[in-house]
N, C-alpha and C positions, 0 to 999 in steps of 0.2 A: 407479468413482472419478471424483469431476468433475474437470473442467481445471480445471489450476493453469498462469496465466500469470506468471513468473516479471521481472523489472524490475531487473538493476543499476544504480543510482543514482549509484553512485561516481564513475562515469567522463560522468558528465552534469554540467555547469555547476547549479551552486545554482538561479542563478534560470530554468532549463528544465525543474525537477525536478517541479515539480506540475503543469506543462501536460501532460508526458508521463502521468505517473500518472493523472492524469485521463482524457487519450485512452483511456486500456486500462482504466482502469475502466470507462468509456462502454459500450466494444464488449463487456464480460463480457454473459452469461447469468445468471437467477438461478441458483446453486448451485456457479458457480462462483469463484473464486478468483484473486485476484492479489495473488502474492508479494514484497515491496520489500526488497532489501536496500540499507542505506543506513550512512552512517560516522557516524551520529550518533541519536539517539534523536528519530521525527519527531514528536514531543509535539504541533507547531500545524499538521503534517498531520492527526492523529487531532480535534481539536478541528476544524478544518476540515469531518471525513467528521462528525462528531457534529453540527455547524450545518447541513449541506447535507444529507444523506441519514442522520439519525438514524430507527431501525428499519429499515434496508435495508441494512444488512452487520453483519460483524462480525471483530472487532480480537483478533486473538492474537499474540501476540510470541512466537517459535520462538527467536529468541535477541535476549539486553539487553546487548550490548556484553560488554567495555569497547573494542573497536576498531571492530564490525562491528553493525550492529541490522537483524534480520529479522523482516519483521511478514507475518503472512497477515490479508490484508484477503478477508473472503469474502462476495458479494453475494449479501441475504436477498430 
């Protein structure tokens, strides 16, 4: 099983939310995984991983609201 690093976003300030997710995506390995859960649907985070590292992860949603959005971002 790879590591899965795990990220609640909730309790982070908006505008501190993608420097962090970026630091832990940084430090992943390929194959592994970091998990965001977050209170809203990151729609211009995933546009964001698609302009910057399009073919080098990939976007699954474990859950789509309607309170709570969990995405596994897994680096290819």
């Amino acid at each position: 099983m790879d590591k899965v690093e795990t990220l609640d976003l909730r309790q982070i300030m908006p505008f501190e939310r993608h420097e962090r997710i970026f630091e832990k995506w940084d430090a992943l390995k390929s194959g592994e995984t970091l998990k965001i859960i977050n209170d809203h649907d990151p729609k211009p985070l995933h546009y964001q991983f698609e302009a910057e590292y399009k073919d080098h992860y990939q976007w699954q949603y474990e859950q789509s609201g309607p309170k709570d959005w969990i995405v596994d971002i897994k680096k290819v």
